[in-house]
N, CA, C and O atoms as a Tinker XYZ file with bonds, in Angstrom:
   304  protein
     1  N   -159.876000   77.415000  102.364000    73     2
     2  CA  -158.497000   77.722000  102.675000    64     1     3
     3  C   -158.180000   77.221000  104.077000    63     2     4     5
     4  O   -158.926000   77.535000  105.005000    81     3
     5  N   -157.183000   76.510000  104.262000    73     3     6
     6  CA  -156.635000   75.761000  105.166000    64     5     7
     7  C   -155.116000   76.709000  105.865000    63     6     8     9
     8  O   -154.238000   77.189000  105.148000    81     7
     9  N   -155.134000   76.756000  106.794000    73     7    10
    10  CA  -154.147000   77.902000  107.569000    64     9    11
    11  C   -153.119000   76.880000  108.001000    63    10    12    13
    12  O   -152.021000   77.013000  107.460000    81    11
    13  N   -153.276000   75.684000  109.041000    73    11    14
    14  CA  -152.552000   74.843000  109.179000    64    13    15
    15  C   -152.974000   73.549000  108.678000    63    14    16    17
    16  O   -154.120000   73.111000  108.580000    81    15
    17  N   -151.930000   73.034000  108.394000    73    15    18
    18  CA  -152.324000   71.178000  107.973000    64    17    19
    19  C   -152.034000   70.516000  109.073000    63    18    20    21
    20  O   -150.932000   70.164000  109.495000    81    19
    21  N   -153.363000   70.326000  109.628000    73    19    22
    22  CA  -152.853000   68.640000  110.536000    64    21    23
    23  C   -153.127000   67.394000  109.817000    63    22    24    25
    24  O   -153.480000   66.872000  108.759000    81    23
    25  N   -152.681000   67.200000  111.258000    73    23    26
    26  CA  -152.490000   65.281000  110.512000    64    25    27
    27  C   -154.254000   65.081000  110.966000    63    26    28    29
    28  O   -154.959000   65.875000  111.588000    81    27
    29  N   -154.658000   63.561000  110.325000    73    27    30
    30  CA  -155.460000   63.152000  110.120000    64    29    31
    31  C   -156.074000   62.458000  111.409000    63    30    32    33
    32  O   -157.281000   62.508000  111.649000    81    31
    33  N   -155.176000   61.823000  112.203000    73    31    34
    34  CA  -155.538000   61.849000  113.830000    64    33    35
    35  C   -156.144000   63.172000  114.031000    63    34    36    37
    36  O   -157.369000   63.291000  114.022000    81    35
    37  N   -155.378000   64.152000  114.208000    73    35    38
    38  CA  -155.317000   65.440000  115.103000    64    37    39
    39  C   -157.191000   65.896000  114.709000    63    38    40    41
    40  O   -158.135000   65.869000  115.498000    81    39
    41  N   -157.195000   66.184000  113.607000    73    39    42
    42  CA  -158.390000   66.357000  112.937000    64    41    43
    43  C   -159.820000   65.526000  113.527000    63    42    44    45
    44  O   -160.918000   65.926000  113.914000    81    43
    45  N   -159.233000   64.260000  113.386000    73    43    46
    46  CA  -160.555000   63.785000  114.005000    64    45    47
    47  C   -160.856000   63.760000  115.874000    63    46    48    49
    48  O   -161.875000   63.483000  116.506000    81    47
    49  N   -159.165000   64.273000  116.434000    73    47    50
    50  CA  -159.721000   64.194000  117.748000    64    49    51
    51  C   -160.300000   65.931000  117.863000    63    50    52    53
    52  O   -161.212000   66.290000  118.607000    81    51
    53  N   -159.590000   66.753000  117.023000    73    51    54
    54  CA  -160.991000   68.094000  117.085000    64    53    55
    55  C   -162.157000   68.068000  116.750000    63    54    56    57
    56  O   -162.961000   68.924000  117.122000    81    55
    57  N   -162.433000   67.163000  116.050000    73    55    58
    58  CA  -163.741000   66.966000  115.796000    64    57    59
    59  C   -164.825000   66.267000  117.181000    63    58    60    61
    60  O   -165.878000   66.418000  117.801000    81    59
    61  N   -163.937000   65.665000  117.074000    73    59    62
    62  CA  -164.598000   64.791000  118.363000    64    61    63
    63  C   -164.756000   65.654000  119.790000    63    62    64    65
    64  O   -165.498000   65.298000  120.705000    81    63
    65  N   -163.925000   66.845000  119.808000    73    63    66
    66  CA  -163.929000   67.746000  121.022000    64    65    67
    67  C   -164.688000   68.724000  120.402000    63    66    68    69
    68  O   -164.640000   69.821000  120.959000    81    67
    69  N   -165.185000   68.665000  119.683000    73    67    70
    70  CA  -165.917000   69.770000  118.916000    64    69    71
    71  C   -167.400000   69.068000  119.535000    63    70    72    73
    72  O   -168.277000   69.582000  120.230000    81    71
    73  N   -167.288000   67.827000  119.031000    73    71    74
    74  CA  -168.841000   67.526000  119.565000    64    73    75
    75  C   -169.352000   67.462000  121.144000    63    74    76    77
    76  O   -170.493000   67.683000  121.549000    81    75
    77  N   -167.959000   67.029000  122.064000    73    75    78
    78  CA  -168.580000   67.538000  123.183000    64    77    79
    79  C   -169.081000   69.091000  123.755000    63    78    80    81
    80  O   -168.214000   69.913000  124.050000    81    79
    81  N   -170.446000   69.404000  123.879000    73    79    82
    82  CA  -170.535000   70.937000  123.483000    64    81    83
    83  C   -170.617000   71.286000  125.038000    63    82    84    85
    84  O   -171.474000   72.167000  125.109000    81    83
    85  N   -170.194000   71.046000  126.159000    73    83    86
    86  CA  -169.955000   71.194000  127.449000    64    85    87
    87  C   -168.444000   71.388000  127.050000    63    86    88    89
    88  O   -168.314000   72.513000  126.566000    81    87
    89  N   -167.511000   70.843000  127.074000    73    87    90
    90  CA  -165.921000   71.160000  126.509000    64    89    91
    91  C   -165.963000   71.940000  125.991000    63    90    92    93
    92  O   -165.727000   72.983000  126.600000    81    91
    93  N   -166.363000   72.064000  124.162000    73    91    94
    94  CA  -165.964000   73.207000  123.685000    64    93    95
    95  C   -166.234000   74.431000  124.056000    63    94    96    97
    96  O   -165.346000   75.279000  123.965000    81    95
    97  N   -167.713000   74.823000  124.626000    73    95    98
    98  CA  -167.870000   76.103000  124.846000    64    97    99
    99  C   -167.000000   76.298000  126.160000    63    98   100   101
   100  O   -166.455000   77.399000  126.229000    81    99
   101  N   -166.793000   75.501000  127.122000    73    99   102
   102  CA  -166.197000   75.983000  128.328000    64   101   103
   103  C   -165.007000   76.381000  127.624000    63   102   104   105
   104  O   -164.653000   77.548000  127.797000    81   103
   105  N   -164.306000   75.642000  126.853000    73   103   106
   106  CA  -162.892000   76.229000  126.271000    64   105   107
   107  C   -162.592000   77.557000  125.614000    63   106   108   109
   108  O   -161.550000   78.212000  125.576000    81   107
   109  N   -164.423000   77.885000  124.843000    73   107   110
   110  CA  -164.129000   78.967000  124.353000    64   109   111
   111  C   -164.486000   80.206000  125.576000    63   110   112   113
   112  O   -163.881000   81.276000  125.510000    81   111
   113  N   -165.200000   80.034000  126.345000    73   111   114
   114  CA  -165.713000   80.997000  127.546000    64   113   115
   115  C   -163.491000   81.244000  128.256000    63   114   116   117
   116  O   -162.826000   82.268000  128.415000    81   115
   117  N   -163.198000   80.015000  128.422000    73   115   118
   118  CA  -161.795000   80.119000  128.954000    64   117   119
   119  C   -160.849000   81.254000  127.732000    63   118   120   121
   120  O   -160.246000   82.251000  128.128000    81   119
   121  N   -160.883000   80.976000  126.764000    73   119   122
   122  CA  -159.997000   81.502000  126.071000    64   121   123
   123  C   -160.439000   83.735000  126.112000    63   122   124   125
   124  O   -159.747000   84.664000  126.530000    81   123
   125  N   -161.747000   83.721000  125.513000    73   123   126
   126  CA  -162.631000   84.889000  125.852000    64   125   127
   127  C   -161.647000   85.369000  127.779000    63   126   128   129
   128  O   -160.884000   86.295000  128.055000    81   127
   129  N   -162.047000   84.534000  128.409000    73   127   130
   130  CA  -161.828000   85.065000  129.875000    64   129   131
   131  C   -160.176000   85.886000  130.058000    63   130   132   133
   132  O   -159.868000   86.895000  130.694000    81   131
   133  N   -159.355000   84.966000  129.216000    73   131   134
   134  CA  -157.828000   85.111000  129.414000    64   133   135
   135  C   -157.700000   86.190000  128.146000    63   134   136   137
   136  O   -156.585000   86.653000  128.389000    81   135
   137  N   -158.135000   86.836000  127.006000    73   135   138
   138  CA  -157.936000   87.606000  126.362000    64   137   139
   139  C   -157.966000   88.772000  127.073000    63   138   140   141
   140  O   -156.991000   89.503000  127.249000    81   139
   141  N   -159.679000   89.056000  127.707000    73   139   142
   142  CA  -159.717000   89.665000  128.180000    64   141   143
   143  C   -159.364000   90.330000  129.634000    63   142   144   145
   144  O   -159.588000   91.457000  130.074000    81   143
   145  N   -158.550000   88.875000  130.359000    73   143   146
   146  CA  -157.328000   89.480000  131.400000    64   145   147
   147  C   -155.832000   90.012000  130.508000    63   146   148   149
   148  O   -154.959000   90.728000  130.999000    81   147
   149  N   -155.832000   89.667000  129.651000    73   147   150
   150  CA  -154.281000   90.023000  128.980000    64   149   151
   151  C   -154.779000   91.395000  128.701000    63   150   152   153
   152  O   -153.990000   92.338000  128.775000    81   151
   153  N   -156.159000   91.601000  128.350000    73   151   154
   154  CA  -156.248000   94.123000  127.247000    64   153   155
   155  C   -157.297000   94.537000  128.932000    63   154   156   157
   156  O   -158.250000   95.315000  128.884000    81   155
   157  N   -156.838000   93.818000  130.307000    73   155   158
   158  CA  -158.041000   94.862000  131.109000    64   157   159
   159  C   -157.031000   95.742000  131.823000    63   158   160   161
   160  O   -157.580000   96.779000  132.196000    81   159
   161  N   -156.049000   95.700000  132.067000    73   159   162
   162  CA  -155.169000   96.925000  131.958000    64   161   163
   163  C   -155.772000   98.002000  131.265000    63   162   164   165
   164  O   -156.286000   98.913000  131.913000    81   163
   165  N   -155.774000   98.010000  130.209000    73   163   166
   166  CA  -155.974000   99.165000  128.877000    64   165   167
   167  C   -157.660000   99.287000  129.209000    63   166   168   169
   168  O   -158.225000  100.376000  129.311000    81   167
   169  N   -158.351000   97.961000  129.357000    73   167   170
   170  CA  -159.761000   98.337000  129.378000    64   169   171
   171  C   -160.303000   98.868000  130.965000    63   170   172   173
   172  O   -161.325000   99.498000  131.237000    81   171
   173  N   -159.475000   98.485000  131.663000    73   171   174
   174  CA  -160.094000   99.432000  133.070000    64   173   175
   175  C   -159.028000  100.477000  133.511000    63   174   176   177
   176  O   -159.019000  100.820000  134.694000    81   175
   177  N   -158.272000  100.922000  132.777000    73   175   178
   178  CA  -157.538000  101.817000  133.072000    64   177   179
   179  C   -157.765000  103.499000  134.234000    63   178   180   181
   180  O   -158.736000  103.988000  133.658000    81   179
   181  N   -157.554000  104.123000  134.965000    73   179   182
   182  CA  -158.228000  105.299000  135.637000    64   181   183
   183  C   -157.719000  106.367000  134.847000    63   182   184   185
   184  O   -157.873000  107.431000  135.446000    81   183
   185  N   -157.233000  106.488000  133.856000    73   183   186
   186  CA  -156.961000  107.569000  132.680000    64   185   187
   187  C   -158.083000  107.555000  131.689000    63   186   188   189
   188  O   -158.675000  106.509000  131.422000    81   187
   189  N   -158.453000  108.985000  131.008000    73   187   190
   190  CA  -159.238000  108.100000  129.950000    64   189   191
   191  C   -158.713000  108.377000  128.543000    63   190   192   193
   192  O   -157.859000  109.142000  128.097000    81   191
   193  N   -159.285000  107.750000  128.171000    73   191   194
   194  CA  -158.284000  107.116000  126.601000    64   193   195
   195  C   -158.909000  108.430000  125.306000    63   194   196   197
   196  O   -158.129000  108.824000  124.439000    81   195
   197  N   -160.329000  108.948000  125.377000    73   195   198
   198  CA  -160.299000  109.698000  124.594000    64   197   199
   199  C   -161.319000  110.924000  125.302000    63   198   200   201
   200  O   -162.159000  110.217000  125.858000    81   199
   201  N   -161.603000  111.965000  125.510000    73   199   202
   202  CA  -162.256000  112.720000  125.628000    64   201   203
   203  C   -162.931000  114.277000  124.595000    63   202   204   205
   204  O   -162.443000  115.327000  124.174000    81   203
   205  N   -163.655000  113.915000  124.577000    73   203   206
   206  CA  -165.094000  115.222000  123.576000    64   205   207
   207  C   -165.079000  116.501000  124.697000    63   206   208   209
   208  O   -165.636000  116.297000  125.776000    81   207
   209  N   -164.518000  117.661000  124.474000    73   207   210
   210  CA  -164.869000  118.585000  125.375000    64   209   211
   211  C   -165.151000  119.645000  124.616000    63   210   212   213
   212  O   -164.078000  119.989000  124.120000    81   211
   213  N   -166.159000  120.481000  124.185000    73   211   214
   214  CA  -166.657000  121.676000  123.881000    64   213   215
   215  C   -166.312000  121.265000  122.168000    63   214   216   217
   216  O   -165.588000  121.989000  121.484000    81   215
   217  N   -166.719000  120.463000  121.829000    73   215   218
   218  CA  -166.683000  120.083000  120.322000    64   217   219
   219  C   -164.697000  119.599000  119.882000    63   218   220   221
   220  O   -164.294000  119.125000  118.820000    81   219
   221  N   -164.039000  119.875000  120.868000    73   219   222
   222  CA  -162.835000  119.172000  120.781000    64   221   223
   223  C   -162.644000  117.419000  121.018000    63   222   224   225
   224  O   -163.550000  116.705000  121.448000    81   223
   225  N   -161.498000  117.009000  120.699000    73   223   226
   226  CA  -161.285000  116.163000  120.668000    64   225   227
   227  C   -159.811000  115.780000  121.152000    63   226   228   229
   228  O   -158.820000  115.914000  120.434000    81   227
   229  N   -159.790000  115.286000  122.462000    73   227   230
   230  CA  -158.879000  115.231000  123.257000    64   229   231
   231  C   -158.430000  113.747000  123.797000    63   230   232   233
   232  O   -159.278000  113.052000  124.358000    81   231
   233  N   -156.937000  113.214000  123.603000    73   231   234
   234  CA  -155.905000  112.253000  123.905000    64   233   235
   235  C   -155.114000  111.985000  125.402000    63   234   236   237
   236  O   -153.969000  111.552000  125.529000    81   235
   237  N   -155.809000  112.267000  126.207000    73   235   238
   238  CA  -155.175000  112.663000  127.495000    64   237   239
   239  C   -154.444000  111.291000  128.036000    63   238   240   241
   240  O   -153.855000  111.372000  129.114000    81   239
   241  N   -154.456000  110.184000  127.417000    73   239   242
   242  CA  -153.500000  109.117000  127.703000    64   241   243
   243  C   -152.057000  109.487000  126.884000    63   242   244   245
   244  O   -150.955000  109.278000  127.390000    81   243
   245  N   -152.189000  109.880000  125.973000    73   243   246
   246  CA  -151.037000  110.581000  124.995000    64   245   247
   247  C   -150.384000  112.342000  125.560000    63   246   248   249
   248  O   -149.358000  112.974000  125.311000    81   247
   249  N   -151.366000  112.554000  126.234000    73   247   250
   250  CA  -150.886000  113.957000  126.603000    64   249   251
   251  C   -151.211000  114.590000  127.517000    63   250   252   253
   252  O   -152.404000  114.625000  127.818000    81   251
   253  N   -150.236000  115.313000  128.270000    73   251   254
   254  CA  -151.428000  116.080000  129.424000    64   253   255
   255  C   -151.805000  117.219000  129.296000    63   254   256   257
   256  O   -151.311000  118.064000  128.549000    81   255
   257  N   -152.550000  117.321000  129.883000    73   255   258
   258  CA  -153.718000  118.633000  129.556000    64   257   259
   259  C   -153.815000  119.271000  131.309000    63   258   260   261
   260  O   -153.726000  118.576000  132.321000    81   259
   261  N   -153.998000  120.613000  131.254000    73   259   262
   262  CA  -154.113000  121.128000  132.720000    64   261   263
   263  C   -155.671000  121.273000  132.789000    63   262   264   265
   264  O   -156.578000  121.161000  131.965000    81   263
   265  N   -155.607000  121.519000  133.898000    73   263   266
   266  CA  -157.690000  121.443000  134.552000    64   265   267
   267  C   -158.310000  122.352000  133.444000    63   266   268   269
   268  O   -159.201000  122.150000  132.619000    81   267
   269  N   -157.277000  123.751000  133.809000    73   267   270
   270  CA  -157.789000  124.879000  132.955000    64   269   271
   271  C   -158.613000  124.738000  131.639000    63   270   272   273
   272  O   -159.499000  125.471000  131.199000    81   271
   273  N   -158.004000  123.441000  131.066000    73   271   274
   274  CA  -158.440000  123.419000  129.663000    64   273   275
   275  C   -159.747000  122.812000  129.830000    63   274   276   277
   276  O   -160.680000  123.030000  129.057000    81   275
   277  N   -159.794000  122.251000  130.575000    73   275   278
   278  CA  -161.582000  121.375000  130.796000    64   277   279
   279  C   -162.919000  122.726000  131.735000    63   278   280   281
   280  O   -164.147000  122.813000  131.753000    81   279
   281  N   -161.842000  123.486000  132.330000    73   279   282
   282  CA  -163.083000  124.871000  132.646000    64   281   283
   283  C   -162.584000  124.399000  134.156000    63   282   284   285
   284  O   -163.528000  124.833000  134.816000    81   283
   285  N   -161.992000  123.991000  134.788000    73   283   286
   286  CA  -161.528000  123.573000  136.400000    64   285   287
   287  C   -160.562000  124.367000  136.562000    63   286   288   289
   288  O   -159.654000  124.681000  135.794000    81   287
   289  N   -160.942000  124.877000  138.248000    73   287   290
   290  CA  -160.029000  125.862000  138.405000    64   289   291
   291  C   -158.591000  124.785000  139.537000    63   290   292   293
   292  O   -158.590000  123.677000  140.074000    81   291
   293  N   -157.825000  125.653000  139.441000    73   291   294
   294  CA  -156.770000  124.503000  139.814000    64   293   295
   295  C   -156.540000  125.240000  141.518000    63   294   296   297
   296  O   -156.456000  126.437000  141.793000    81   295
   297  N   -156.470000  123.810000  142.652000    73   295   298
   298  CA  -156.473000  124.047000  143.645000    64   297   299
   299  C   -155.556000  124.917000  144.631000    63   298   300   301
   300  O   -154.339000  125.050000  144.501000    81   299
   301  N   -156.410000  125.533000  145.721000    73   299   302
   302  CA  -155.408000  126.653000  146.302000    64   301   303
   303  C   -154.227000  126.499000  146.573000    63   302   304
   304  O   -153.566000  127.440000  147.013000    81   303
């Protein structure tokens, strides 16, 4: 199964960049690099995205929660 049709040039110059394997992998290390600047927002975030506390299961990017509920007493 074919997703796009190229032309018959196009094809053989991917091929041909396919075989330089210094190009392609740098291209794919580049593409990997920029995905993962577009989700490191979300992936280094200082919230956390899911938390396990006393057999619960807690959303604290979706909701807030006071100290109390984690066993923290809240400051003077």
């Amino acid at each position: 199964m074919q997703w796009i049709k190229l032309d018959p040039i196009t094809r053989r110059r991917l091929q041909r960049f396919r075989r330089i394997k210094r190009g392609y992998y740098s291209f794919v290390i580049l593409v990997v690099a920029i995905v993962l600047a577009i989700f490191a927002p979300y992936l280094a975030e200082s919230r956390a995205l899911l938390v396990w506390h006393d057999g619960r299961l807690f959303f604290p990017t979706f909701e807030y929660f006071d100290m109390e509920t984690f066993g923290q007493e809240p400051p003077p």
